[in-house]
N, C-alpha and C positions, 0 to 999 in steps of 0.2 A: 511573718518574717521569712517561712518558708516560701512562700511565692516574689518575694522581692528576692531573695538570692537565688533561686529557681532560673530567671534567664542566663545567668553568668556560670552556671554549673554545666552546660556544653562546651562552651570556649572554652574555661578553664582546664577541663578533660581534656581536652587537643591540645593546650597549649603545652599539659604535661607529657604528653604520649610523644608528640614531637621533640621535646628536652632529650626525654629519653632513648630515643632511635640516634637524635643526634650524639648525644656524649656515647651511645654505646658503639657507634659505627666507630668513633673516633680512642676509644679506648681497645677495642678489637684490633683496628690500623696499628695500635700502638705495640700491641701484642704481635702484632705479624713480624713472622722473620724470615727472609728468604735466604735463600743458601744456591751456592753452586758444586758442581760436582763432575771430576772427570778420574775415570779410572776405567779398571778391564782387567781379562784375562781370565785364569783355570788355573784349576788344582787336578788335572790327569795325572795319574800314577804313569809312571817310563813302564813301559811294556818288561815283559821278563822276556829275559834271555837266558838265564840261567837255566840247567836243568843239575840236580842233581844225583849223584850218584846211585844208578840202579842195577843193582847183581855184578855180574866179573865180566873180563872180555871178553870175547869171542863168541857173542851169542847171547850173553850175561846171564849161564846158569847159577854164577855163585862158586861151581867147585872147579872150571876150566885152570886149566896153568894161565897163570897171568890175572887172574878174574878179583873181582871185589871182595871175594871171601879169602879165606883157609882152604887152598886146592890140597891134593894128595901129596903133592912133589914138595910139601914145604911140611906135612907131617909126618907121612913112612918113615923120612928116614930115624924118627926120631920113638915109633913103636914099631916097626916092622912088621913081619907077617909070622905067629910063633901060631894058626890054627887057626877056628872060626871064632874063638872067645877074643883072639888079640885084634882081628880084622871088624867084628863088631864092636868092640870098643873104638875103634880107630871112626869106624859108624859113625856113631853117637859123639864120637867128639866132636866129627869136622861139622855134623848137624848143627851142634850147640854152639860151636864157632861160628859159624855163618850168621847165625841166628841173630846173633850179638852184634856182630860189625852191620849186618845188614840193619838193624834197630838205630845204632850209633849214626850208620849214616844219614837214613832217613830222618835222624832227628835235627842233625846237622846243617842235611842239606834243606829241610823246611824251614831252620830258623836263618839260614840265608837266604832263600827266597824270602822268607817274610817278610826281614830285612831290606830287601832289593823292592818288595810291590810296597813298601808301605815304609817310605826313606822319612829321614826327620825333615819338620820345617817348621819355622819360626814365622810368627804371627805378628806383628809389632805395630805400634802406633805413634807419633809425635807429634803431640798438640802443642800450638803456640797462640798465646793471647797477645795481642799488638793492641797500643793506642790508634783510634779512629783516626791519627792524623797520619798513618800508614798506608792512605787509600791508594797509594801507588799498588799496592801488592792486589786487592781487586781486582784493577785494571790489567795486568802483569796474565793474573789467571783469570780474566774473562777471554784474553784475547789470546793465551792458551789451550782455552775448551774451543775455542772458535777453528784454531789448525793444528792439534791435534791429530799425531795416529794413533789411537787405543787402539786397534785390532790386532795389532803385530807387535811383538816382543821387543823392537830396536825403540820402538814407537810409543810402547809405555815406560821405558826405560828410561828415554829421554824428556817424558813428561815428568816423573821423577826426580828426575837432577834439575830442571827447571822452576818445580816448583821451590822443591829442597832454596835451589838459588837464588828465588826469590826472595825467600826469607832470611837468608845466609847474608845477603846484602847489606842489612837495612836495622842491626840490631842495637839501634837506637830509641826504636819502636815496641822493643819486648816489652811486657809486663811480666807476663805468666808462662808456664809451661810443664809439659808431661810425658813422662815415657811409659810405655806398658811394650812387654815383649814375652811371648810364650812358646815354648818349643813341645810340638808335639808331631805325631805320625800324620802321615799324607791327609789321610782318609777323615781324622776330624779337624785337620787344619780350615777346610773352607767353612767349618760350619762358626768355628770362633771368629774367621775372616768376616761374616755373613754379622753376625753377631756384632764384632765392634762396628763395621759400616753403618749399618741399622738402628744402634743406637746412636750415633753424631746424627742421619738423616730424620730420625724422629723428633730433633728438633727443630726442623726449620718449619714454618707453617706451610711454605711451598716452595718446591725446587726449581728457582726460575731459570736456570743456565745448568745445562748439563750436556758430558759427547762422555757416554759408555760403551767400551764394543764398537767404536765408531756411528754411535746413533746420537746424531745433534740434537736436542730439542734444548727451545727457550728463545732469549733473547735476540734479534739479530743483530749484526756489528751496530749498524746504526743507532739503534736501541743505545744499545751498552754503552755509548758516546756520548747520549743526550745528557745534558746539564754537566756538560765536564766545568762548563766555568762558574760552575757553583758548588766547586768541591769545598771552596774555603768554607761556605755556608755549613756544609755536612760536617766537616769535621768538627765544628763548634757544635754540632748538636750530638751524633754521634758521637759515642765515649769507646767503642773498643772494636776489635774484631778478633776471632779464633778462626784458624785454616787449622785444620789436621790432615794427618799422614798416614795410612794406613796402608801398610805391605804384607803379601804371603812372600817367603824367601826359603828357597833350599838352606838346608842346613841349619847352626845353628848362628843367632844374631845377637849382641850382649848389647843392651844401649846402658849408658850412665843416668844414674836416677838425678829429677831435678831439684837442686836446688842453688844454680847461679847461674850466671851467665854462659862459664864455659864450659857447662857440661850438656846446657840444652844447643850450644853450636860444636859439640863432638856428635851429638845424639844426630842435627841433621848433616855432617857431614857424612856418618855412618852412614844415613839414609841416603845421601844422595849418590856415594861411591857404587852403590847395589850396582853389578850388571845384569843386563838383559839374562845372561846365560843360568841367572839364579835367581831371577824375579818372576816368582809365578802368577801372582797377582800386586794391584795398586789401587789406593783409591784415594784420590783430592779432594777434599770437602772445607769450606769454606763459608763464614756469615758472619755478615750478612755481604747480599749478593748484589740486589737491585740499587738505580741511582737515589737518594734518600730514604734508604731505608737504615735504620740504628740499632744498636746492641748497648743498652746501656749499662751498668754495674749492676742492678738488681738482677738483669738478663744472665749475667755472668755467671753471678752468685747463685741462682737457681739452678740453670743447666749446665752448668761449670765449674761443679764444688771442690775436684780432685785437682785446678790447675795449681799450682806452687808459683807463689810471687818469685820473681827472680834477680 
């Protein structure tokens, strides 16, 4: 018996081994998600220009008429000179006087400096989930990342309101949606900036369309155009897409938490009024990116547990 099924046990083996390469290329494809992304910018601290206060004027001994301390001419009159015992008292006081204001100050003037090198800023985020029949807004920010200025302040500013407008447009297309906003000092503001970016970007399988800093890589225009007349096809297959927003901002920033319509079109209007003048960083991320690629509800539900139906 074993020799009569003995010829059919090579074919059979390939014909398994190739089932299996096939359905797993095709299951892996299914899994790919690609994403786009434009953003930029810093979290530099403003230089100090502050200095403050150190000793009195004229020199800044401390005891000078006019100076930062308790001088003579604001005590004598008030113990005079009655011998060596009144005049060292008088000593020891203006010492411990000095002593004091000089402490006060120093303490003062450090916590406005601190103040000054390490201002608040607010971290914020606003994700939207759209129906894949929304594919206008890909298009919208493909050919956003394409002319784009990220390196300059006016430049990411205005990619900001563009995107914000994109989505502002079209809110017949919402599904879902979420604010997060955190107010913290300069200094670990980028590292939660660094943080929410990183996790939206850790879920695309590949970032096919990206201009950060002004550095383009991905798709070219052309690219991005190909099979425009077979959008209708995509959005029958494809079920959704998420673009999120992600800002550092001077100051502090309040967004409305989601849960309707108009409070995730305050949240981007918030976002889109930012100026330049108080945008320290930005970052556009979006998925799915490429033409026929899909995000469908299970996709959602895995890496988009936090959005709120709206």
């Amino acid at each position: 018996m074993l020799k009569k099924i003995k010829p059919f046990l090579k074919p059979l083996l390939i014909l398994v081994l190739v089932i299996t390469l096939i359905f797993g290329d095709v299951g892996s494809a299914l899994a790919a998600r690609t994403g786009g992304r434009i953003g930029g910018g810093s979290f530099r601290s403003p230089s100090r220009t502050y200095s403050s206060p150190r000793g009195g004027g004229y020199g800044g001994g401390g005891y000078g008429y006019g100076g930062g301390g308790f001088g003579f001419p604001f005590l004598i009159p008030f113990f005079g000179f009655g011998g060596f015992g009144s005049l060292f008292t008088v000593l020891i006081v203006i010492a411990l006087a000095n002593f004091l204001i000089r402490t006060v100050s120093n303490l003062g003037g450090d916590q406005m400096g601190n103040s000054y090198n390490n201002p608040k800023v607010s971290v914020a985020k606003v994700q939207v989930g759209l129906l894949a029949s929304g594919r206008y807004l890909q298009k919208e920010l493909d050919e956003l990342a394409q002319t784009a200025d990220t390196n300059t302040a006016s430049g990411r500013a205005t990619v900001l309101q563009e995107a914000s407008l994109a989505l502002l447009r079209h809110p017949e297309y919402w599904v879902s949606g979420l604010t997060e906003a955190n107010t913290t000092g300069i200094d670990a503001a980028e590292a939660k900036f660094n943080q929410l970016a990183l996790a939206e970007r850790s879920k695309f399988s590949s970032e096919t369309l990206s201009n950060v800093n002004n550095q383009l890589r991905g798709s070219s225009p052309t690219q991005l155009l190909e099979g425009k007349g077979e959008l209708s096809k995509f959005t029958e297959t494809g079920e959704y897409i998420v673009a999120s927003i992600i800002v550092g901002v001077e100051g502090k920033l309040d967004l409305p938490e989601i849960n309707e319509v108009n409070n995730l079109q305050k949240a981007l209007q918030q976002i889109a009024a930012i100026g330049s003048d108080r945008l320290l960083a930005v970052e556009i991320l979006w998925t799915p990116q490429a033409q026929g690629d899909t995000l469908s509800r299970d996709d959602v539900l895995v890496n988009y547990p936090n959005l709120r139906l709206v």
